[in-house]
C-alpha positions as CSV (number, residue, x, y, z in Angstrom):
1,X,90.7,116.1,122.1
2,X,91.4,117.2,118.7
3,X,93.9,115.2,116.7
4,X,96.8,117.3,115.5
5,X,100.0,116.3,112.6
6,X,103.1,116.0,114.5
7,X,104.4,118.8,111.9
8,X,101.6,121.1,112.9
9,X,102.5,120.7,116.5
10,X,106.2,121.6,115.5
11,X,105.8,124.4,113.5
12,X,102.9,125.5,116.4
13,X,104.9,125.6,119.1
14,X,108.5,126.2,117.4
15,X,109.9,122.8,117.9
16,X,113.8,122.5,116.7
17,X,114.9,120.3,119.1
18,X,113.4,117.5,121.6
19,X,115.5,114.4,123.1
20,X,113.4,111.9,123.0
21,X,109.8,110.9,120.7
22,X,107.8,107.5,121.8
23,X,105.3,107.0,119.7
24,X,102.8,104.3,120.1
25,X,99.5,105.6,118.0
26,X,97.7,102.3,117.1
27,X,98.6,101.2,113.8
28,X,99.2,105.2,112.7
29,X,103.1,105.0,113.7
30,X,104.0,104.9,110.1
31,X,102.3,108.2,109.0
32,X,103.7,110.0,112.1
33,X,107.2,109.1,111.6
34,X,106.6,109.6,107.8
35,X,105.7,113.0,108.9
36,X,108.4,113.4,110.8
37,X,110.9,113.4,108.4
38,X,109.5,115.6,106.4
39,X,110.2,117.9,108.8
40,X,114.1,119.3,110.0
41,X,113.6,118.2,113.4
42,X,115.1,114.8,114.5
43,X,115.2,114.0,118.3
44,X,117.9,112.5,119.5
45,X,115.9,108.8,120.2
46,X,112.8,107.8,119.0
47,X,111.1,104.6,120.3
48,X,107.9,102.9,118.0
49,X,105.5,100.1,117.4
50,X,106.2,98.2,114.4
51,X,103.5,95.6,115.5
52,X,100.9,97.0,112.7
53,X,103.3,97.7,109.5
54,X,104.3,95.3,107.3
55,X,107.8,94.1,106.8
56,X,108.4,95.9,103.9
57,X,107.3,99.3,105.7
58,X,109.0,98.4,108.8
59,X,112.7,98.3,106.6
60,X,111.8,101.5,104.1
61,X,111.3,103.5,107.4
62,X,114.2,102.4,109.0
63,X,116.4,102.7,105.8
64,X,115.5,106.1,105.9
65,X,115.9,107.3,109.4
66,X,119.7,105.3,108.6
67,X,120.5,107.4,105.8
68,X,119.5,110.3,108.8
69,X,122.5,109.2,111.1
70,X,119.8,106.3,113.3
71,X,120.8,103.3,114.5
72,X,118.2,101.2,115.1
73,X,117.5,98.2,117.8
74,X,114.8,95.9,117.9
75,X,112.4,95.3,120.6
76,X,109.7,92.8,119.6
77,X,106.7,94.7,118.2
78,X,109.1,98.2,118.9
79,X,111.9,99.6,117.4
80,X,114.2,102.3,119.2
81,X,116.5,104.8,116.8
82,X,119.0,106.1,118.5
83,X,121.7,108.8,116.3
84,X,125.3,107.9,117.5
């Protein structure tokens, strides 16, 4: 199966809205939520894997998704946003 960017799949299927987005990709988490906000859609919950970003990466992407209305929770190696 052909790998496709989240935004791609968005834009290819005129995405504006979507409740919920769990994404456990195997250490490529990061660039899909990353590519994710560059986009204007924002589900309404997200659940991730932090296990395979650093600390540092784990807070900037959270920190963002804040400033975007999230709350966050964490779950041992996942993180659910949640907008309230």
């Amino acid at each position: 199966m052909p790998a496709v960017r989240l935004p791609t799949l968005i834009s290819e299927h005129n995405l504006d809205i979507f409740g919920f987005l769990i994404v456990d990709a195997e250490g490529s988490d990061l660039v899909i939520l990353k590519d994710l906000l560059g986009t204007q859609v924002r589900p309404g919950m997200i659940l991730y894997e932090n296990l395979m970003m650093t600390p540092s990466e784990h807070d900037a992407l959270n920190d963002e998704f804040h400033s975007e209305g999230y709350r966050s929770l964490a779950l041992s190696q996942d993180t659910f946003l949640y907008r309230s």
